[in-house]
C-alpha positions, 0 to 999 in steps of 0.5 A: 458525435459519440458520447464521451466514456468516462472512468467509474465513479471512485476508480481512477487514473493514475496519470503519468505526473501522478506514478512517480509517487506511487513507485515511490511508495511501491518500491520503498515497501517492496525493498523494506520487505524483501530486506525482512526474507518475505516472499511475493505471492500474486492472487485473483483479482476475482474469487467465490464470493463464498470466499469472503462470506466466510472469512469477513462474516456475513454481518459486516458492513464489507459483505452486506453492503460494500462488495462488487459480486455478480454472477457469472454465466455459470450461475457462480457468484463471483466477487471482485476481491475487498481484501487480501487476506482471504485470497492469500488464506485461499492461495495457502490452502489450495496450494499446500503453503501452509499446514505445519510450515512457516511462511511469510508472505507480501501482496500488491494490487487492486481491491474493490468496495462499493463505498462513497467515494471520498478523500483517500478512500476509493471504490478501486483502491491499492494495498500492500499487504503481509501475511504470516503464517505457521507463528503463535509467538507475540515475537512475529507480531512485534517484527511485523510492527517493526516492518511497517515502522521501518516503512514510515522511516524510509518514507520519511513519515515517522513523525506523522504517525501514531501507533494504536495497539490492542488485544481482543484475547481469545475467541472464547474470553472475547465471547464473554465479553461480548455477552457482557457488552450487549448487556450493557448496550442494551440498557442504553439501546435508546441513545444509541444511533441506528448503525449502532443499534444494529450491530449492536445485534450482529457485530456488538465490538464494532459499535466501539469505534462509532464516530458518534459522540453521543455513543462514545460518551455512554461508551465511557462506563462500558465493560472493558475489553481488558478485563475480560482477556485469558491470562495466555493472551495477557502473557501474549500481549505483555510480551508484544509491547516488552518487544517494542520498548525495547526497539524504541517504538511508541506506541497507545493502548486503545481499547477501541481498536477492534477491527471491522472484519470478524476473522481478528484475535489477540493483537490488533493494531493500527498506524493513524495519521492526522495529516490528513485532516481528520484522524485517518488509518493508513495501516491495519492488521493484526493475528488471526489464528483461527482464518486458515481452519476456518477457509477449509485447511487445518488450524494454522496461526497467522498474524498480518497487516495491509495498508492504502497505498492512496493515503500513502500517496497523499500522506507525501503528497500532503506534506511535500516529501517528493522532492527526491523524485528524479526526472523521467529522463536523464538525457535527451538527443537533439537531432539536427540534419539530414541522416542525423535521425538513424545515426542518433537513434544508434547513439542513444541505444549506445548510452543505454548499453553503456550506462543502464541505469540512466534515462534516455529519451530520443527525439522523434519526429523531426522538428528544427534546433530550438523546437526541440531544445524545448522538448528537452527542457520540457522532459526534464533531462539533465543533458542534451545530446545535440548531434548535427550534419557536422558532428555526424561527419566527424563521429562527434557528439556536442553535450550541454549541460541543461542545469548549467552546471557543466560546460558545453563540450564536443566530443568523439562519440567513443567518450560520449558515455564517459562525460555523460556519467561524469556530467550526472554524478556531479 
């Protein structure tokens, strides 16, 4: 017997119990988006891996450890993407999207990280992503916050999330803030842990937000990000949090937030939950005006944001809020008879032209009364529609009502529309 082939560790199957939730969560987003003017833009799930060297930074922990590259039979060193961003900065670009034009954009797909698999976080996982492109102003920040706000609300997990904002200022004021800050570490580079230790030379911000107590202790008496910022950033930043008071928006200035990717400037900002057990993230984003000159187009301001659609999934999962979810099917035909098989088949293709909007499953495969009355309870439909020798002779149909609600009826298969709608809006 052949060996049985199993899925990669960290990239899993979505069952057909499990994507109810997720086309939940996927058309919640896509309809709170399209209600904002944003427009799809679809990208390769493969890009040069030059891509994202460029634009993450070749010292993060996504492109030293974490990425799927290999080469192709080119010679061509591809990546399986890890992010959106990027892509979509590639896709403007190439495309001419960008350059002096104002563009509001929105993603859904597959990322992939070679990380240990853990709660939430996958090797292949999904994000939702918004870009926005051409807009300096805190004003287009603050609507991309409210966008995601308006998502939890539709979710109905407002109350589950806090957000988390900073500023990281300009390239230049944050440079000096660097400096300053590898100054101080190095004065305590003895009580620092090895991960920190290294970044400490390659990426010094990321040592901020170490799970380390022991670093976050030192860290209390480190220079502060907020002293260090330009006043058009201060302006920028006074501006953004004027724009979420007045929207009712809470909101925590945490100096930590720096963000793991090297292309982030000014607003950064973080929804973190703790329904997940430890605090997790489940949105991120912020501006990053200086990516799109520094993919190869020309300077161009932009502000965005991604989120795991799996911690999403286990957020509503994890508190119980699916209870809105309907059945896979509405109505379900019961065929019992000789020749009731082709006329049910008509039937149901009837109800689906007349009532598009619902869900109809036909019986198939033959099987006796109660046999199939089992597959009807078992689909999860509202109504049977049972359909005999006798009925067939007499262009009639029975519907019964599986939630008891209603009383069985038979009736001319020229209303059987009618009483199925009037059955399922009660």
């Amino acid at each position: 017997m052949a060996k049985s082939i199993q899925a990669i560790r960290g990239m899993n199957d979505c069952l057909p119990e499990q994507t109810p939730v997720w086309q939940k969560v996927e058309n919640t987003l896509k309809q709170v988006v399209s209600s904002y003017g944003y427009s799809e833009i679809r990208m390769p799930i493969v890009e040069s891996t030059h891509l994202f060297k460029r634009s993450i930074g070749e010292v993060t922990d996504i492109v030293e450890k974490e990425m799927y590259t290999f080469d192709d039979r080119n010679g061509d060193s591809l990546t399986l993407r890890p992010e959106g961003t990027a892509s979509c900065v590639r896709a403007g670009n190439e495309h001419g999207l960008l350059y002096n034009q104002e563009r509001r954009l929105w993603y859904i797909g597959p990322m992939f990280r070679h990380e240990r698999p853990q709660k939430g976080r996958y090797r292949q996982f999904h994000q939702f992503g918004v870009e926005v492109f051409g807009m300096a102003s805190a004003d287009i920040d603050a609507e991309v916050i409210l966008m995601t706000a308006q998502f939890w609300q539709k979710l109905g997990i407002s109350e589950h999330v806090e957000l988390q904002l900073n500023s990281l200022g300009s390239n230049e004021a944050r440079a000096v803030y660097r400096d300053a800050l590898v100054a101080f570490l190095t004065e305590h580079e003895s009580a620092l842990d090895e991960d920190c230790k290294r970044r400490m030379h390659t990426n010094p911000l990321r040592v901020l937000d170490s799970k380390n107590e022991q670093v976050q202790a030192i860290l209390v008496d480190a220079p502060k990000l907020s002293d260090y910022l330009d006043e058009e950033s201060k302006q920028h930043f006074a501006k953004l949090c004027q724009i979420l008071d007045a929207a009712g928006v809470n909101y925590v200035v945490n100096e930590k937030i720096v963000r793991g990717l090297d292309y982030y400037n000014r607003t950064v900002f973080e929804w973190v939950t703790q329904s997940l057990g430890s605090q997790g993230t489940v949105c991120a984003g912020g501006r990053y005006d200086g990516l799109v000159e520094q993919i190869g187009g020309k300077a161009t301001p932009a502000v965005g944001f991604a989120m795991g659609l799996e911690r999403l999934v286990l957020m509503l999962e994890t508190l119980d809020l699916n209870q809105d979810i309907t059945p896979a099917v509405d109505v379900y035909s019961v065929l019992v008879g000789e020749g009731t098989d082709i006329q049910g088949m008509l039937l149901t293709q009837q109800l689906r032209q007349a009532l598009p909007s619902i869900k109809v499953m036909n019986h198939c495969g033959g099987g006796n009364f109660k046999k199939q009355m089992k597959r009807a309870d078992k689909s999860g439909a509202r109504i049977a529609l049972i359909l005999g020798e006798s009925e067939m002779a007499q262009q009639q149909v029975t519907i019964k009502d599986l939630t008891g609600k209603n009383e069985q009826q038979t009736v001319a298969q020229t209303a059987m529309a009618d009483v199925v709608a009037m059955m399922l809006e009660k």
